[in-house]
C-alpha positions, 0 to 999 in steps of 0.5 A: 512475488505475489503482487496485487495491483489496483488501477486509478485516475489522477483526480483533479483535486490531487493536482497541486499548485506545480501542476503535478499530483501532489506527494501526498497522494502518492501516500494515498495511493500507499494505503489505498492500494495496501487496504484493498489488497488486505481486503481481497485476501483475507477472511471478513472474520480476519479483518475483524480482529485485525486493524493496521497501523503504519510504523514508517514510510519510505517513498522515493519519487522517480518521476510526475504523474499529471492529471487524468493519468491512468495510474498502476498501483502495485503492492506486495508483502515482504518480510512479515514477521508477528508484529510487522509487515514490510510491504512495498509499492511501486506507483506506474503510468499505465500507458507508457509503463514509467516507474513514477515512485517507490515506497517500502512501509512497515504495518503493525497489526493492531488489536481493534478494541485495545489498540495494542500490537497484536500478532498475525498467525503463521498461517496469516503470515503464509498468505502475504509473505514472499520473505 
């Protein structure tokens, strides 16, 4: 798995009215995390041709963050096929290494003049996929 990770600290505003972050952030996190590594790894001509849209979201949430926690985001891409990229993310506190959720997306590239699927290249494909 080539995993590429990105580190952040919970924000007061992501704090809800339980005292904990707020699940919609940890969706956040998801596409936080999956933009930046898209943006590390590819050409800025790739990144041109190619936005991404997501098809479906599945997050399993283990256990709270707090607020002022420092935050593990960790992302790599499963299977990718032409229209779809399975790309997982596991969310972590840094200092004691607790798992606090999961999640599995799909991404489909998308054309970003017509907004239709458009297909990534094999070679595209080669730098993300571990499946």
């Amino acid at each position: 798995m080539n995993a590429y990770e990105l580190r952040v600290t919970v924000a007061p505003g992501d704090i809800d009215g339980l005292g904990h972050v707020n699940n919609t952030v940890y969706l956040r996190w998801v596409q936080e995390v999956a933009i930046a590594h898209w943006e590390a790894v590819v050409s800025a001509a790739d990144q041109a041709a190619i936005v991404w849209v997501v098809v479906r979201h599945e997050i399993d949430y283990r256990k709270p963050a707090w607020a002022e926690d420092e935050i593990l985001l960790r992302t790599w891409v499963g299977n990718a096929t032409r229209l779809t990229f399975e790309r997982f993310t596991e969310i972590v506190r840094g200092p004691d290494g607790q798992l606090l959720a999961q999640a599995r997306t799909l991404w489909c590239p998308v054309d970003p003049e017509s907004f239709r699927p458009k297909r990534v290249s094999p070679e595209l494909r080669e730098q993300f996929s571990t499946g």
